[in-house]
PDB file of N, CA, C and O in Angstrom:
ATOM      1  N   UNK A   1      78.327  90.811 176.975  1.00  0.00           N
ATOM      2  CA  UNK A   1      79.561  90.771 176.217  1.00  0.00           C
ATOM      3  C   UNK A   1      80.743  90.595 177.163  1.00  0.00           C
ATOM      4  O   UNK A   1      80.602  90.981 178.324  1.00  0.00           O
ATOM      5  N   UNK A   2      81.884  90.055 176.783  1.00  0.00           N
ATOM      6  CA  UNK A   2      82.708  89.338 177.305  1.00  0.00           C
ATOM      7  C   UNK A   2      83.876  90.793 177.246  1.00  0.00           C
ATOM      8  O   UNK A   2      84.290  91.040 176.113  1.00  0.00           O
ATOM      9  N   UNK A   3      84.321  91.593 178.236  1.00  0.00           N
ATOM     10  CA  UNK A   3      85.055  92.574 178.680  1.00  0.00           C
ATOM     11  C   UNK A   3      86.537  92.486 178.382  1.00  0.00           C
ATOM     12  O   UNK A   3      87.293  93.118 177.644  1.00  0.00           O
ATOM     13  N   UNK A   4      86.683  91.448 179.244  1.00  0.00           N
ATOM     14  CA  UNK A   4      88.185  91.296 179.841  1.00  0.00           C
ATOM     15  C   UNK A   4      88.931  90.605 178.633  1.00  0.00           C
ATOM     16  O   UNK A   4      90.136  90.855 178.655  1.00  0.00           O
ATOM     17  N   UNK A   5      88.550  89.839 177.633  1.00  0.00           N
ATOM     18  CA  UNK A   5      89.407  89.208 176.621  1.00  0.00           C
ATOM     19  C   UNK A   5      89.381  90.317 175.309  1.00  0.00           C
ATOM     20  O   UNK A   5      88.570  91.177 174.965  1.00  0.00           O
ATOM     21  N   UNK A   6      90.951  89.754 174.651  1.00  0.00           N
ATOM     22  CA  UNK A   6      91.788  91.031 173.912  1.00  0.00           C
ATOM     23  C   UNK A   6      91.480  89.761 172.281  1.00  0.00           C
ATOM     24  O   UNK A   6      92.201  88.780 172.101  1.00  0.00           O
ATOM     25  N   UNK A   7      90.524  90.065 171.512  1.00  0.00           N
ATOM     26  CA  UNK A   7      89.946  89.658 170.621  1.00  0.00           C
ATOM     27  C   UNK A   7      91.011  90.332 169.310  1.00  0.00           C
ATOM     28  O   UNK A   7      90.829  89.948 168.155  1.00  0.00           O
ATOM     29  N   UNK A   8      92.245  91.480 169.677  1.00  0.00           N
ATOM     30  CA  UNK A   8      92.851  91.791 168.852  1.00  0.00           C
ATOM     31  C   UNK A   8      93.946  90.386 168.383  1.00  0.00           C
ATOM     32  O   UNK A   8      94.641  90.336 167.368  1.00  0.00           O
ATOM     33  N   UNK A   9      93.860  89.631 169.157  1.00  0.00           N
ATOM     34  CA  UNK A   9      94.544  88.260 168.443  1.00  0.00           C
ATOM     35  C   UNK A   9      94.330  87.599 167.428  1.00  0.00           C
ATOM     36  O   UNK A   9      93.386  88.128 166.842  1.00  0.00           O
ATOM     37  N   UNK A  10      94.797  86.463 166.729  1.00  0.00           N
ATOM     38  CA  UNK A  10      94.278  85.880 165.887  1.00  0.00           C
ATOM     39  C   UNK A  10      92.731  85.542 166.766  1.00  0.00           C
ATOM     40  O   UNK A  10      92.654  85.732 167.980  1.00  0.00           O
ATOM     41  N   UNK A  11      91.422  84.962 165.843  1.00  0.00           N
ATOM     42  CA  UNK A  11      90.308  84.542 166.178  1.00  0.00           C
ATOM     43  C   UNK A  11      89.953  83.217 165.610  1.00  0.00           C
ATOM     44  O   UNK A  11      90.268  83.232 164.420  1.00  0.00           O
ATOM     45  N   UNK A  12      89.316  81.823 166.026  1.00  0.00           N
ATOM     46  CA  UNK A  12      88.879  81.172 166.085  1.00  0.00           C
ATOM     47  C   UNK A  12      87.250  81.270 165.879  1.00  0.00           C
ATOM     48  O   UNK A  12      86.600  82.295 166.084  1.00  0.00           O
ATOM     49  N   UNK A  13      86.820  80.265 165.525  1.00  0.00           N
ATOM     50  CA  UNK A  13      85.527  80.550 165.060  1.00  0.00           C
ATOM     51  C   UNK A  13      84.601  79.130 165.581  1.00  0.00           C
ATOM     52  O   UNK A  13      85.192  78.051 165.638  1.00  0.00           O
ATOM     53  N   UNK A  14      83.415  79.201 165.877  1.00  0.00           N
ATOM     54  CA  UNK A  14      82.484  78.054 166.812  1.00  0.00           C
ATOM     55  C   UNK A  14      81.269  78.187 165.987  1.00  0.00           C
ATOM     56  O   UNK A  14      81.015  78.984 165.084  1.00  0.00           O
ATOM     57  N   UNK A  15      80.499  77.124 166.554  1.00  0.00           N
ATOM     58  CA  UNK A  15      79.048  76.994 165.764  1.00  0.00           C
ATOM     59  C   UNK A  15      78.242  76.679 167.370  1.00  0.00           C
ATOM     60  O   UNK A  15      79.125  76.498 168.208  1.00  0.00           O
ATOM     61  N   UNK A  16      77.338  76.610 167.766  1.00  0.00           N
ATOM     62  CA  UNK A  16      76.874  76.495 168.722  1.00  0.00           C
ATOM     63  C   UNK A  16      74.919  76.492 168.314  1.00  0.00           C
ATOM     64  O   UNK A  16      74.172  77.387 167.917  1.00  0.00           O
ATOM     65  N   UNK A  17      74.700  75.121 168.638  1.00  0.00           N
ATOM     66  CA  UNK A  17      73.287  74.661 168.221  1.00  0.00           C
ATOM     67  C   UNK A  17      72.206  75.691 169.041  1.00  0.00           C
ATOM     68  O   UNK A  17      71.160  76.019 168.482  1.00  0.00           O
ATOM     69  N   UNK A  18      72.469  76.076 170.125  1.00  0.00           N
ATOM     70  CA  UNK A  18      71.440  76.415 171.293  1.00  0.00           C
ATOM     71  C   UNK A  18      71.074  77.645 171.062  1.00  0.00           C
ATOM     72  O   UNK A  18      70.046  78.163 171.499  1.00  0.00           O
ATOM     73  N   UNK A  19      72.172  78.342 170.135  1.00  0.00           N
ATOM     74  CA  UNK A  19      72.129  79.979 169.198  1.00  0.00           C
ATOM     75  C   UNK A  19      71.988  80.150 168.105  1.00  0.00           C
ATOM     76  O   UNK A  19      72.489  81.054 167.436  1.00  0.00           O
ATOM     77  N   UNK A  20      70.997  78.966 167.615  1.00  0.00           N
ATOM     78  CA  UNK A  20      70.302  78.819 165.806  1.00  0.00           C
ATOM     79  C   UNK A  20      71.438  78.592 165.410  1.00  0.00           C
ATOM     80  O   UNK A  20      71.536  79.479 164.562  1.00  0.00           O
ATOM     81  N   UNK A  21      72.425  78.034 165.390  1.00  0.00           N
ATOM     82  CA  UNK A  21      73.403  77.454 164.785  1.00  0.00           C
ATOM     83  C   UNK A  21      73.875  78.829 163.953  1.00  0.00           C
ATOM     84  O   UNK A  21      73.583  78.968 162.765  1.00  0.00           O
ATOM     85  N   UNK A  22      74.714  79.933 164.780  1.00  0.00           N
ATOM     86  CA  UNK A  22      74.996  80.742 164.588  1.00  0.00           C
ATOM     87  C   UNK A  22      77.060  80.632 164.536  1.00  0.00           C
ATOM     88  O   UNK A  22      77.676  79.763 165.153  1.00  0.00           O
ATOM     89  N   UNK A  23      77.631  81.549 163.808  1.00  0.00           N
ATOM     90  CA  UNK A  23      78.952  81.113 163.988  1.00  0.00           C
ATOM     91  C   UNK A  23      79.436  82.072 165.262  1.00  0.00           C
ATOM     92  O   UNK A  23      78.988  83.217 165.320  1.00  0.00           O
ATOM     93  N   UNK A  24      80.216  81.665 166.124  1.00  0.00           N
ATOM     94  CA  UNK A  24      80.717  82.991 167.125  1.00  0.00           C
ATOM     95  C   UNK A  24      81.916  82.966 166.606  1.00  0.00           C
ATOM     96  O   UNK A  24      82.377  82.073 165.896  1.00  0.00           O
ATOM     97  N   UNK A  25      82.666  84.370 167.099  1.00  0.00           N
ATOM     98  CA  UNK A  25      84.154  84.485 166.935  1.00  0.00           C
ATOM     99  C   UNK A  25      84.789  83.826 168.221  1.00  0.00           C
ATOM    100  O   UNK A  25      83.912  83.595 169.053  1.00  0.00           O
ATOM    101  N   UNK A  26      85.936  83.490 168.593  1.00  0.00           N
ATOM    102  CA  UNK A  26      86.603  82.656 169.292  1.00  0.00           C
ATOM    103  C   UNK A  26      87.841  83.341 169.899  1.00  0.00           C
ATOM    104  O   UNK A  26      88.506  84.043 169.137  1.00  0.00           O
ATOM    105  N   UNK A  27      88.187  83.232 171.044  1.00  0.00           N
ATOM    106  CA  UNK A  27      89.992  83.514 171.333  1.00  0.00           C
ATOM    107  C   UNK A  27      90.440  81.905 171.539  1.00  0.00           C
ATOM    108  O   UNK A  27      89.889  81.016 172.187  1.00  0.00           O
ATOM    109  N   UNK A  28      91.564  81.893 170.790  1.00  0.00           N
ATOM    110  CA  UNK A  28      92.370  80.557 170.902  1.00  0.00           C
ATOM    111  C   UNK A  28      91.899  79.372 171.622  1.00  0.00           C
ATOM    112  O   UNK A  28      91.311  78.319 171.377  1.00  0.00           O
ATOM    113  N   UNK A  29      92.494  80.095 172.776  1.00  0.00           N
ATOM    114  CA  UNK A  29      92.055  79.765 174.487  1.00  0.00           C
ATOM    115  C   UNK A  29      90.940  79.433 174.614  1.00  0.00           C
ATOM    116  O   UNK A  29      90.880  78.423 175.315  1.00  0.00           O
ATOM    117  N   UNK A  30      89.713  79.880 174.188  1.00  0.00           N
ATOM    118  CA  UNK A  30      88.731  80.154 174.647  1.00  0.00           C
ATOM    119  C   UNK A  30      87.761  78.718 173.727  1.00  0.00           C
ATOM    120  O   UNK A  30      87.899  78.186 172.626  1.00  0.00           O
ATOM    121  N   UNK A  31      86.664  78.502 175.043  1.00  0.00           N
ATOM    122  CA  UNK A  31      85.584  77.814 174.329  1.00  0.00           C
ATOM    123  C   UNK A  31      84.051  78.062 174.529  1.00  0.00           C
ATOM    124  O   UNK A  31      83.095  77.289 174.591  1.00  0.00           O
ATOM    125  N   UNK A  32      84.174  79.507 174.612  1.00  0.00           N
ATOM    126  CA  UNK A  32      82.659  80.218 174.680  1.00  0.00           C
ATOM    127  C   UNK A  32      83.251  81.584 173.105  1.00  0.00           C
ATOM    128  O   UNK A  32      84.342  81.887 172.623  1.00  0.00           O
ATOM    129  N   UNK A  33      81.853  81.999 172.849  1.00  0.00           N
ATOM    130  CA  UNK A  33      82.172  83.021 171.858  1.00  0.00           C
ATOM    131  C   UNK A  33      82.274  84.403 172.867  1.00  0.00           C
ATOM    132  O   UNK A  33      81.978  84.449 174.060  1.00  0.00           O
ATOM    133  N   UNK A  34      82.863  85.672 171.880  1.00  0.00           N
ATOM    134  CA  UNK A  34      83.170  86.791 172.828  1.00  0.00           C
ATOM    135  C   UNK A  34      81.218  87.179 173.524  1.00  0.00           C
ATOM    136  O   UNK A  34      80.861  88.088 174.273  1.00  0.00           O
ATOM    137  N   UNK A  35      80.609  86.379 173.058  1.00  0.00           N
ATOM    138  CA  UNK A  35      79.155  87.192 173.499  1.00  0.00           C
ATOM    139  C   UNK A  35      78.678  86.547 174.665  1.00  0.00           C
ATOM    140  O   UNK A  35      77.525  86.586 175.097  1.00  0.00           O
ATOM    141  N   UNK A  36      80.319  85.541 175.469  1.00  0.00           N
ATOM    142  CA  UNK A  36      79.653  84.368 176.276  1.00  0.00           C
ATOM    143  C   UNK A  36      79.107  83.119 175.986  1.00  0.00           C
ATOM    144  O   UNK A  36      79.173  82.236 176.841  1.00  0.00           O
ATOM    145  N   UNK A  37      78.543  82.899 174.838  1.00  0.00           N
ATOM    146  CA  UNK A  37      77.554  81.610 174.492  1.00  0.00           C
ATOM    147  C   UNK A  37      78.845  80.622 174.633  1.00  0.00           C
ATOM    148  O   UNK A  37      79.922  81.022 174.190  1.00  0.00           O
ATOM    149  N   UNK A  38      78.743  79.231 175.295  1.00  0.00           N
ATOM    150  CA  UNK A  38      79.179  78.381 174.951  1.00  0.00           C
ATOM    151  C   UNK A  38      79.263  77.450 173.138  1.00  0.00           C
ATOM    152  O   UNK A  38      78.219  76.870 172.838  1.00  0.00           O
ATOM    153  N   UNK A  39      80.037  77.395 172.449  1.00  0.00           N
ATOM    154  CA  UNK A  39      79.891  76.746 171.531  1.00  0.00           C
ATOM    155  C   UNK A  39      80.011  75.139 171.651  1.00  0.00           C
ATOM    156  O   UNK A  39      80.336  74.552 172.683  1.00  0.00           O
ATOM    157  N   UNK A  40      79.721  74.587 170.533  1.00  0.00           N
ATOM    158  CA  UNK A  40      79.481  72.757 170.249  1.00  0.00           C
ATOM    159  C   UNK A  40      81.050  72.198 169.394  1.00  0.00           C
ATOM    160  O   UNK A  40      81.807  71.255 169.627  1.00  0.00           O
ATOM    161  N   UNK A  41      81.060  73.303 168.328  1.00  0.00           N
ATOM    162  CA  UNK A  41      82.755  72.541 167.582  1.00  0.00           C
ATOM    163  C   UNK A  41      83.540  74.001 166.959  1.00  0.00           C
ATOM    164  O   UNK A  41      83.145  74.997 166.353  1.00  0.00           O
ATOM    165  N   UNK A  42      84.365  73.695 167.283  1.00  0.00           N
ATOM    166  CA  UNK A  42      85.196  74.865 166.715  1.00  0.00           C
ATOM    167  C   UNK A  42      86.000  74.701 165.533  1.00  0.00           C
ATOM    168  O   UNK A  42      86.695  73.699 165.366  1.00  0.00           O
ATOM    169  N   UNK A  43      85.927  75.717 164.645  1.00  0.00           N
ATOM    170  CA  UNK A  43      86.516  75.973 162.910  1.00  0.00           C
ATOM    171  C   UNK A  43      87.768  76.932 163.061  1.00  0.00           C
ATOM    172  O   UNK A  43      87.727  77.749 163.981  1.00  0.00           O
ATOM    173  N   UNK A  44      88.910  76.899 162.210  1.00  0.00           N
ATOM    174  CA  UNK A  44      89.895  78.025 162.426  1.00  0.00           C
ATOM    175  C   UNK A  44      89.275  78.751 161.242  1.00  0.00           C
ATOM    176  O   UNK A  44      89.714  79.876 161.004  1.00  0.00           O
ATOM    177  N   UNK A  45      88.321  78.261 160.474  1.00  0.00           N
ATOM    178  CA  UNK A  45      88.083  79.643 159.516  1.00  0.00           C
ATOM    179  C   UNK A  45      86.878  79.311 159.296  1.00  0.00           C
ATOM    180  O   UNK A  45      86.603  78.143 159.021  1.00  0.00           O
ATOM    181  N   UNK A  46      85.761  80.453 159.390  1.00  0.00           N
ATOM    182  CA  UNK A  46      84.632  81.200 159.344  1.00  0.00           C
ATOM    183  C   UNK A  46      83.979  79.947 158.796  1.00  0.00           C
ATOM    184  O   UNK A  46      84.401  79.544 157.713  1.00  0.00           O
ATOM    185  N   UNK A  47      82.888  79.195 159.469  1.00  0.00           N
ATOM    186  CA  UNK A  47      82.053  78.373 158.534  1.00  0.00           C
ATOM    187  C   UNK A  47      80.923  79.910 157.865  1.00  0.00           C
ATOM    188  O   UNK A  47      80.350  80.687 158.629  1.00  0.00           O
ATOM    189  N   UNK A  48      80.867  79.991 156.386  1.00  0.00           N
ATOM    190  CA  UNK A  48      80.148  80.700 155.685  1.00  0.00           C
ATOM    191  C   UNK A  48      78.632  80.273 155.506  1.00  0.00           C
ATOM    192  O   UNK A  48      77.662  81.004 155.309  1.00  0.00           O
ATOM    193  N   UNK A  49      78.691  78.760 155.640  1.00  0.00           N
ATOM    194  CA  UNK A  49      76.844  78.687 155.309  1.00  0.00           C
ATOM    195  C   UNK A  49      75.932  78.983 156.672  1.00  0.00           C
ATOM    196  O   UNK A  49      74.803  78.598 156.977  1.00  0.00           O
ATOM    197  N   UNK A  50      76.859  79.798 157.336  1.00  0.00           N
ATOM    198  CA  UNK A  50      76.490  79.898 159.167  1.00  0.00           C
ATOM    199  C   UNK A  50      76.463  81.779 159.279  1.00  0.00           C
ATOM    200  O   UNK A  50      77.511  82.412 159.158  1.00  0.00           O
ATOM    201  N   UNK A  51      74.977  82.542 159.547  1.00  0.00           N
ATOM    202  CA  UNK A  51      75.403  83.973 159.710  1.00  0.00           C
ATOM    203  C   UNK A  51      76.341  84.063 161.211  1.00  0.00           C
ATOM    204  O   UNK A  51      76.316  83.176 162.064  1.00  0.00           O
ATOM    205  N   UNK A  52      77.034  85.144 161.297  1.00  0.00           N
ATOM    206  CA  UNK A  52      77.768  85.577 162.185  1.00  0.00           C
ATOM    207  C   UNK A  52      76.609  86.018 163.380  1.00  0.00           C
ATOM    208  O   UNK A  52      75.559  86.581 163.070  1.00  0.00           O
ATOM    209  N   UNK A  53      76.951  85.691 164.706  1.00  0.00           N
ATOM    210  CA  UNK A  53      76.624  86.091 166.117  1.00  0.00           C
ATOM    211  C   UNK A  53      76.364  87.811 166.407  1.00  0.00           C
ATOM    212  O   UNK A  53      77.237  88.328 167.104  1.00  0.00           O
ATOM    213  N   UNK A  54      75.557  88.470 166.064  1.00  0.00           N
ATOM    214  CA  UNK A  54      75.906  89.870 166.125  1.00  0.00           C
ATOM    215  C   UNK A  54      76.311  90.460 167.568  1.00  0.00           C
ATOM    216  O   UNK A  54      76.552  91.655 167.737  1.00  0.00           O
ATOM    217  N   UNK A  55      76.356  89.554 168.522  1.00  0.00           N
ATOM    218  CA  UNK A  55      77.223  89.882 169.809  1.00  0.00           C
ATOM    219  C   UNK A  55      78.244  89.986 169.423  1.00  0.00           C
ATOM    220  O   UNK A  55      78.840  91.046 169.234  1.00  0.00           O
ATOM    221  N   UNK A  56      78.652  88.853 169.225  1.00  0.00           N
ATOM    222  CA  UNK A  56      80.075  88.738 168.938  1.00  0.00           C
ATOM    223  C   UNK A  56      80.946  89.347 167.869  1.00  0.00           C
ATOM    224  O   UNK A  56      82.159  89.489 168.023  1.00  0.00           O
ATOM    225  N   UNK A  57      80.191  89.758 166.611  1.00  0.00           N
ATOM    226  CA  UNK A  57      80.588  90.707 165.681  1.00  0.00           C
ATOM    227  C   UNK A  57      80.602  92.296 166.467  1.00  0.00           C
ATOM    228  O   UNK A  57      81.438  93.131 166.121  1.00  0.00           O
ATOM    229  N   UNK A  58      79.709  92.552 167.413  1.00  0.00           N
ATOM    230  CA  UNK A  58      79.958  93.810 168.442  1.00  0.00           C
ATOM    231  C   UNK A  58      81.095  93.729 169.352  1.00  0.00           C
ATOM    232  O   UNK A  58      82.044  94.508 169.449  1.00  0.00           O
ATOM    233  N   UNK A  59      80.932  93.024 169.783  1.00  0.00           N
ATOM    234  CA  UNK A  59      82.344  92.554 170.802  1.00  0.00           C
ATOM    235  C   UNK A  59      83.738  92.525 170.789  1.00  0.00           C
ATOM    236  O   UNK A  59      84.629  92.625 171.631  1.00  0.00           O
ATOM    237  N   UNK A  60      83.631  92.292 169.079  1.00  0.00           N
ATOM    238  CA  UNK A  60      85.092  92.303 168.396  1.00  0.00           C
ATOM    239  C   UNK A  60      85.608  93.648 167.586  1.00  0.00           C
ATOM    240  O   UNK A  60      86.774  94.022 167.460  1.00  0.00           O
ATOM    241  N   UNK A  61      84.466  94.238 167.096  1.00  0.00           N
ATOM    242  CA  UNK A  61      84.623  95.597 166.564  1.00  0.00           C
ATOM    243  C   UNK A  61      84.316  96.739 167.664  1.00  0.00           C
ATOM    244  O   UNK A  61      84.318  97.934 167.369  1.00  0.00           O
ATOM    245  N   UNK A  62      84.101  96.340 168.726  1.00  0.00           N
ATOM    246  CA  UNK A  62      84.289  97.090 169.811  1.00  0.00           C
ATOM    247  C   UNK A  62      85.499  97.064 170.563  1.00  0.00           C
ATOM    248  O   UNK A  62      86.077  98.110 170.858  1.00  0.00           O
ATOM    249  N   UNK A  63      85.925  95.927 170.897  1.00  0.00           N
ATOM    250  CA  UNK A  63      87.499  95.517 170.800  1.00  0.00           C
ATOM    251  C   UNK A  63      88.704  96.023 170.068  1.00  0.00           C
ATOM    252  O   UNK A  63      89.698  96.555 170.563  1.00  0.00           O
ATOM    253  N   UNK A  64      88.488  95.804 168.978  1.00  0.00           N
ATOM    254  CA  UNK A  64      89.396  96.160 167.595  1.00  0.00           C
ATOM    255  C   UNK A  64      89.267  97.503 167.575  1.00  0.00           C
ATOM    256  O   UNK A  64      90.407  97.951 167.450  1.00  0.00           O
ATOM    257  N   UNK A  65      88.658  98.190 167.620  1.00  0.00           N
ATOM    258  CA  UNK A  65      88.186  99.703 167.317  1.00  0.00           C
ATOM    259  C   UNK A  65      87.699 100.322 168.483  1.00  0.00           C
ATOM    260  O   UNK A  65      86.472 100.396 168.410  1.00  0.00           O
ATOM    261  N   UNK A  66      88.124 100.780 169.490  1.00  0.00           N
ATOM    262  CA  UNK A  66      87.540 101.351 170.744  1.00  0.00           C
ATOM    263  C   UNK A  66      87.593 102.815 170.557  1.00  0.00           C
ATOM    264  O   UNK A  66      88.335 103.562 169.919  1.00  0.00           O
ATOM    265  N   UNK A  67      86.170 103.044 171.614  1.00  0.00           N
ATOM    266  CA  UNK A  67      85.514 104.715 170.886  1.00  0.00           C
ATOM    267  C   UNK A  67      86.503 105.556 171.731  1.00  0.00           C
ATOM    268  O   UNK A  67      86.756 106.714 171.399  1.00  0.00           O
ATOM    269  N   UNK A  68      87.206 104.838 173.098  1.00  0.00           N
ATOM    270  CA  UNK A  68      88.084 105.806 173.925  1.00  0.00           C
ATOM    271  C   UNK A  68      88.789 106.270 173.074  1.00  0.00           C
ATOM    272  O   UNK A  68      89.409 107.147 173.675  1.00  0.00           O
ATOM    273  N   UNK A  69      89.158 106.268 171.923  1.00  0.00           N
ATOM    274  CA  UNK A  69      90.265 106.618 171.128  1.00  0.00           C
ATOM    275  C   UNK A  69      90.290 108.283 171.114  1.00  0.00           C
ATOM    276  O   UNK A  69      89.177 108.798 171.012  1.00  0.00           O
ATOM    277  N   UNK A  70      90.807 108.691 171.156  1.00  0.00           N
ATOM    278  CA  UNK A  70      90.689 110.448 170.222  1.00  0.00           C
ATOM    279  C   UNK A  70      90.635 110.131 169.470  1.00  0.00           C
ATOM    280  O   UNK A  70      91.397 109.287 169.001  1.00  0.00           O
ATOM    281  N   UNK A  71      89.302 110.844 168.706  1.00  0.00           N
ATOM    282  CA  UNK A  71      89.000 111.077 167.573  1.00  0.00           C
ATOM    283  C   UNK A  71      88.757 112.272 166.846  1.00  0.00           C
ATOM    284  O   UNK A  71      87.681 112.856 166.969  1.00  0.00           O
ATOM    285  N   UNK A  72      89.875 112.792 165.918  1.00  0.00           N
ATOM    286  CA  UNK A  72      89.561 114.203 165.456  1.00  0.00           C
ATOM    287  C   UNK A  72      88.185 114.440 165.133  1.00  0.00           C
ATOM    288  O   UNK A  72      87.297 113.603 164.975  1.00  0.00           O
ATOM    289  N   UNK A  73      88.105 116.018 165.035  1.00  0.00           N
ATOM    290  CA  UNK A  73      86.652 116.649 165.594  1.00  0.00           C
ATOM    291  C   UNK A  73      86.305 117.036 163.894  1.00  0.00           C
ATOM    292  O   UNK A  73      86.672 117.942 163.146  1.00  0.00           O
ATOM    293  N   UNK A  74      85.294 115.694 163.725  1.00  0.00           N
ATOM    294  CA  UNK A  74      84.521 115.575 162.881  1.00  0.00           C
ATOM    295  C   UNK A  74      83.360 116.495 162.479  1.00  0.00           C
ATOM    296  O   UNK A  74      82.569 115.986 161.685  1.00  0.00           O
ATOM    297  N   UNK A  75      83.072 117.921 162.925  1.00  0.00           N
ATOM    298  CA  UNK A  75      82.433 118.897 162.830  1.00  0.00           C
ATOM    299  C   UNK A  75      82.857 119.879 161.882  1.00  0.00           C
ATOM    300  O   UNK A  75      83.907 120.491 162.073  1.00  0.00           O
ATOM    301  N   UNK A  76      81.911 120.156 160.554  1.00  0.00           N
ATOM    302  CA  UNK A  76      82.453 120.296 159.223  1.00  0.00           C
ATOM    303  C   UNK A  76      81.949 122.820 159.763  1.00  0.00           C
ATOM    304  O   UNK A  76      81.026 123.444 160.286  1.00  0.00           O
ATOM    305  N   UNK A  77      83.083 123.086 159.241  1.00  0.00           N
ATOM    306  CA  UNK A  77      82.956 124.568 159.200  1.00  0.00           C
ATOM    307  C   UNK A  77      82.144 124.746 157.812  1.00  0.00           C
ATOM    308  O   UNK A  77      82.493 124.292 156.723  1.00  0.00           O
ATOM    309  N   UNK A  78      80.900 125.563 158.110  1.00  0.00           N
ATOM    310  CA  UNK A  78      80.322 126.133 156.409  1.00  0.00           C
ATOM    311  C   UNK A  78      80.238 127.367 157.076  1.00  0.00           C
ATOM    312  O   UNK A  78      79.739 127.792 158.118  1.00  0.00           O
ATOM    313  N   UNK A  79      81.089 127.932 155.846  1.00  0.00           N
ATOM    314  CA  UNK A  79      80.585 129.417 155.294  1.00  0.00           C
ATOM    315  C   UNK A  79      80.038 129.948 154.301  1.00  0.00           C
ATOM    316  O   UNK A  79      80.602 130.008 153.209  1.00  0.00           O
ATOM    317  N   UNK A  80      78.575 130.525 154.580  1.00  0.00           N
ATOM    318  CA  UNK A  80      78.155 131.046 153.377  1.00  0.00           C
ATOM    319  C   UNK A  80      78.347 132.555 153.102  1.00  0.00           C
ATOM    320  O   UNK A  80      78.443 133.468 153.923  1.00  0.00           O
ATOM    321  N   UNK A  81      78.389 132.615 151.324  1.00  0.00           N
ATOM    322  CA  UNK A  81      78.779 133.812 150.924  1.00  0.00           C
ATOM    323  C   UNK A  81      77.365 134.720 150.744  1.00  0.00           C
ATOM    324  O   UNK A  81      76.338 134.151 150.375  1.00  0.00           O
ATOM    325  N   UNK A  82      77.376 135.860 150.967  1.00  0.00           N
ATOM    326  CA  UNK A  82      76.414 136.605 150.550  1.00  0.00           C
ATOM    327  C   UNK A  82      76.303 137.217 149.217  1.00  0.00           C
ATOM    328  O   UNK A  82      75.328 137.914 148.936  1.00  0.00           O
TER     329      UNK A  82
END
C-alpha cells in the first residue's frame, strides 16, 4: 500500500487489465492506484460494472479514517443487581 499519498482529496478512478480488470481509486496526479498497481485508462467516476481493488478500498479508508486517532473508550460498564 501506497503510504505517503493523502487520498483525503478528491479521487480518480482506473481500470487496469493485469488486476482482473478491477477499478482502483486514483490521486489526480497519480497514474498507479493507492495499492501501487499501475492502471490502463482512467474514469473521474467509479466505472460500476468493475468490483473495487480491495487494496485500494484499504488504503483509502485507512487514509480517510486513521486508527492514530483517539478514540473514546469503547468499554461498556455492567452492573448487576442482586
Amino acid at each position: 500500500m501506497m503510504t505517503n499519498r493523502n487520498p483525503r482529496v478528491e479521487v480518480d478512478w482506473g481500470t487496469s487489465m493485469t488486476a482482473g480488470g478491477r477499478a482502483h481509486v486514483l490521486l489526480p496526479a497519480g497514474n498507479t492506484g493507492l495499492c501501487g498497481q499501475p492502471v490502463d485508462t482512467r474514469y473521474r467516476d467509479r466505472p460500476t460494472a468493475r468490483p473495487v481493488c480491495p487494496e485500494c478500498a484499504t488504503a483509502y479508508v485507512t487514509a480517510v479514517f486513521p486508527t492514530e486517532a483517539t478514540a473514546p473508550d469503547l468499554r461498556h460498564e455492567v452492573r448487576l443487581r442482586a
